[in-house]
C-alpha positions in Angstrom: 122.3 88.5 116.7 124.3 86.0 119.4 128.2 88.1 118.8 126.1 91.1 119.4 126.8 92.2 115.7 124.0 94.8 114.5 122.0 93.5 111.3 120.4 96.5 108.9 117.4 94.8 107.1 117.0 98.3 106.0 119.4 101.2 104.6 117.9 105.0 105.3 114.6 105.2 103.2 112.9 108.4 102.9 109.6 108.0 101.4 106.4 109.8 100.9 103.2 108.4 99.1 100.2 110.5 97.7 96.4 110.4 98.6 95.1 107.9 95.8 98.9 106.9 94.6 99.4 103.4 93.6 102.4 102.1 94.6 104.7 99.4 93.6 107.8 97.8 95.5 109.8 95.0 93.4 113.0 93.3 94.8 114.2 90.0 95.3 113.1 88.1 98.3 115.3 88.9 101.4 115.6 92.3 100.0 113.5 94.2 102.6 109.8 94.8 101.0 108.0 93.3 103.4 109.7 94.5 106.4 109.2 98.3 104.9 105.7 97.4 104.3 105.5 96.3 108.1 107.1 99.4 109.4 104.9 101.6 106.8 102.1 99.9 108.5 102.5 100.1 112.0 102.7 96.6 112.2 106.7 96.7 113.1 108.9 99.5 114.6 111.9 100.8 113.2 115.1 101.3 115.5 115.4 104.7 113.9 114.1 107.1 112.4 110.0 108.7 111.7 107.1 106.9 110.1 103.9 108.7 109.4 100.5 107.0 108.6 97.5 108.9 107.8 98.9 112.2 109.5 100.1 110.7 112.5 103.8 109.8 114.0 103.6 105.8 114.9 106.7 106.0 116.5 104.6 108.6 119.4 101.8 105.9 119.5 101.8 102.9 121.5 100.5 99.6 120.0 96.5 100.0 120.9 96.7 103.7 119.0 98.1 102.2 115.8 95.5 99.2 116.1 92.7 101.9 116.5 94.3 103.9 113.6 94.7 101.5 111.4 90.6 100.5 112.1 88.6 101.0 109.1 91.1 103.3 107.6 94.0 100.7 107.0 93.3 97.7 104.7 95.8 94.1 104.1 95.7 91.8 101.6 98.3 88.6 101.9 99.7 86.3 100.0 98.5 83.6 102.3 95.0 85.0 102.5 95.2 85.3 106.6 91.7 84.4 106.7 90.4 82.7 109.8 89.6 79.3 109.4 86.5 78.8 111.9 84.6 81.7 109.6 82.5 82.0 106.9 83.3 84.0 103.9 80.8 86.9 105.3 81.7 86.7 109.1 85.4 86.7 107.6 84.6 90.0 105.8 82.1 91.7 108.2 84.5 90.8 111.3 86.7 94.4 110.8 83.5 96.2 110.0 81.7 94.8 113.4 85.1 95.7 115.5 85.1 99.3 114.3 81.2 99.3 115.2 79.9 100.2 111.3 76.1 100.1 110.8 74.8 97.0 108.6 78.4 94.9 108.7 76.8 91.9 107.5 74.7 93.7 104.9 77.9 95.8 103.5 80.1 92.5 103.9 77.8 90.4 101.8 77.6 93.6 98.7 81.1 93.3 98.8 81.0 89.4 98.8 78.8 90.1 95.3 81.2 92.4 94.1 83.9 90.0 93.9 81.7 87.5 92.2 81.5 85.1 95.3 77.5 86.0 96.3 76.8 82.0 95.8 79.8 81.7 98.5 78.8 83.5 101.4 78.3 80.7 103.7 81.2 78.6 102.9 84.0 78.3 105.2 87.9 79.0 103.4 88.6 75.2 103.0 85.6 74.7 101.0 87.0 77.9 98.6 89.7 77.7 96.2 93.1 79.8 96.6 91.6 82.5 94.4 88.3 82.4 95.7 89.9 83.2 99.3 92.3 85.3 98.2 88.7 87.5 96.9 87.4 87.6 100.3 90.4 88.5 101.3 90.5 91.4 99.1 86.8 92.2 100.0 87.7 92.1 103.8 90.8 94.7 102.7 88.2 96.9 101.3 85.6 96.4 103.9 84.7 100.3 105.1 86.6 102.3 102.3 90.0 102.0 103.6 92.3 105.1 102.9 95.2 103.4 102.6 96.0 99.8 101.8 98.7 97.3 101.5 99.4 94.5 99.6 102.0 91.9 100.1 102.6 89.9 96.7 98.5 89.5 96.3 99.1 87.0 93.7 102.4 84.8 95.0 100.1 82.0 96.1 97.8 82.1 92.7 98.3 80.6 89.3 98.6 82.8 86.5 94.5 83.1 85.7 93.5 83.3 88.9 96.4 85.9 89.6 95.4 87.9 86.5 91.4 87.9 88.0 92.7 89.1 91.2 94.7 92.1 89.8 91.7 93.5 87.8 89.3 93.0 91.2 92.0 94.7 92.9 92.6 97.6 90.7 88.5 97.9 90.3 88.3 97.9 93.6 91.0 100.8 94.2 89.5 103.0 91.7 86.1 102.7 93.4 87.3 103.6 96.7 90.0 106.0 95.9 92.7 104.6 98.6 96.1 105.0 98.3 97.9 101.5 97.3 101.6 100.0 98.7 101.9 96.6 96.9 105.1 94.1 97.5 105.0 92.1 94.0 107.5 90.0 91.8 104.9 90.7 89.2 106.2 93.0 86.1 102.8 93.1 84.7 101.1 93.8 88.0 103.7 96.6 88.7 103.5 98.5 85.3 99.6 99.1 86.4 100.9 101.3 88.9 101.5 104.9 89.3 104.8 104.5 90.5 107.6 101.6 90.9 110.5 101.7 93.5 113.2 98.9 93.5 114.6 97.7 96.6 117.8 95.6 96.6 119.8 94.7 100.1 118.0 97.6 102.1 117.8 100.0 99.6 115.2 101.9 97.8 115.4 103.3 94.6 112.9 104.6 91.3 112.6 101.4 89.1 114.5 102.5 85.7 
C-alpha cells in the first residue's frame, strides 16, 4: 500500500486435503477464498509460509515448474468460463491436452464434449453457446486428461439456478469418474452440502463450517 502499511488478505491457514476429498470453501466475498485458492494452486505466491501441490514445495519451484506441474494433473473451472474466444468448443477443450503432448486430443476432447451433452456443439465458437453451455466446456476442458486435482472458483456464480443445478451434477459425475481431489470457492449451500468437507473463511480466516 502507498503509507507502506502491510495488508494480510490472509491469517495463518494450515491445511491439508486428501487424494479424492471434495472440498468446499464458503465466505463472503472479500473474505479471502479466492486468493487461498490461487496460492493452493500455484497461480499466486504467499509472502510466507509452505504450500504443497501434488508432493511438491511451490514455493522451491520457479513459475515454468508450477506451469509444467500443474499440466495435465491440475484442472480450473471459473466462474467466467475463461474460454478463449477465437476457439471452437473442441480446440477450446483439446488445447491443454495438445500442450501436454496426449495422444488423440481431439478425439478424447470431442468424448468429453459428448459427455457433457454438447456433441451437436463441437464446432461452435463460445459466443454462439449459452452461459451454461460454456460453462460445460469449461468443465470438460477442466477434466481433459484426468486431472488429480481440481479447482473450482464459484462454478455456478455466473448461471441461473437450472443451469447452475445441471452444472453441479456434471460436475460431481465427472469427479466421481475421475477420482480427483476437489477445492471449490461457492456461495452455494446446496452445492457445499455435496461435499466431503466445508471450511468457512471470514477476514483471512479459516475455520470447519459448524
Amino acid at each position: 500500500m502507498p503509507d507502506g502499511t502491510v495488508l494480510d488478505i490472509l491469517s495463518p491457514i494450515d491445511l491439508q486435503v486428501n487424494a479424492g476429498e471434495v472440498v468446499a470453501i464458503l465466505g463472503p466475498s472479500g473474505s479471502g477464498k479466492s486468493t487461498l485458492l490461487g496460492l493452493l494452486a500455484g497461480l499466486d505466491q504467499p509472502t510466507a509460509g509452505r504450500v504443497t501441490l501434488l508432493g511438491h514445495d511451490l514455493g522451491q519451484m520457479d513459475e515454468d515448474a508450477r506451469a509444467a506441474l500443474r499440466a495435465g494433473r491440475v484442472g480450473f473451472v471459473f466462474q467466467s468460463f475463461q474460454l478463449l474466444p477465437g476457439m471452437t468448443a473442441l480446440e477450446n477443450v483439446a488445447l491443454p491436452l495438445q500442450i501436454g503432448r496426449r495422444p488423440g486430443a481431439r478425439e478424447e476432447a470431442a468424448a468429453l464434449l459428448r459427455e457433457v451433452g454438447l456433441g451437436e456443439r463441437l464446432s461452435h465458437l463460445p459466443r454462439q453457446l449459452s452461459g451454461g453451455e460454456q460453462q460445460r466446456v469449461a468443465l470438460a476442458r477442466a477434466f481433459a486428461g484426468d486431472p488429480a486435482v481440481l479447482f473450482a472458483d464459484e462454478p455456478t456464480g455466473n448461471l441461473d439456478a437450472d443451469s447452475g443445478r445441471r452444472i453441479t451434477d456434471l460436475l460431481f459425475a465427472l469427479r466421481d469418474r475421475v477420482g480427483s481431489s476437489l477445492l471449490l470457492v461457492t456461495h452455494d449451500q446446496q452445492l457445499a452440502r455435496r461435499c466431503d468437507r466445508v471450511l468457512q473463511i471470514d477476514a483471512g480466516r479459516l475455520q470447519e463450517a459448524a
